[in-house]
C-alpha angles and dihedrals in degrees: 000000000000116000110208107195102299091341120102119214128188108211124201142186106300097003115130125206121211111207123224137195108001104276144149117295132198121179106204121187090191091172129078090245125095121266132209129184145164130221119199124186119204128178126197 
């Protein structure tokens, strides 16, 4: 689960997640599996 601000997002296997105007994040594994994520920065 990634919290955007105040926007909740579900996040599963293989589902990406673009990021808007600059807020708070929180990256939440909620679930007794393993979780793995990247994070990429890119600047224009």
């Amino acid at each position: 689960m990634v919290t955007e601000g105040s926007e909740t997002h579900h996040r599963h296997a293989g589902d990406s997640l673009g990021f808007g105007l600059p807020a708070d994040v929180v990256i939440a594994n909620r679930t007794a599996h393993p979780c793995t994520y990247l994070v990429a920065l890119a600047r224009s």
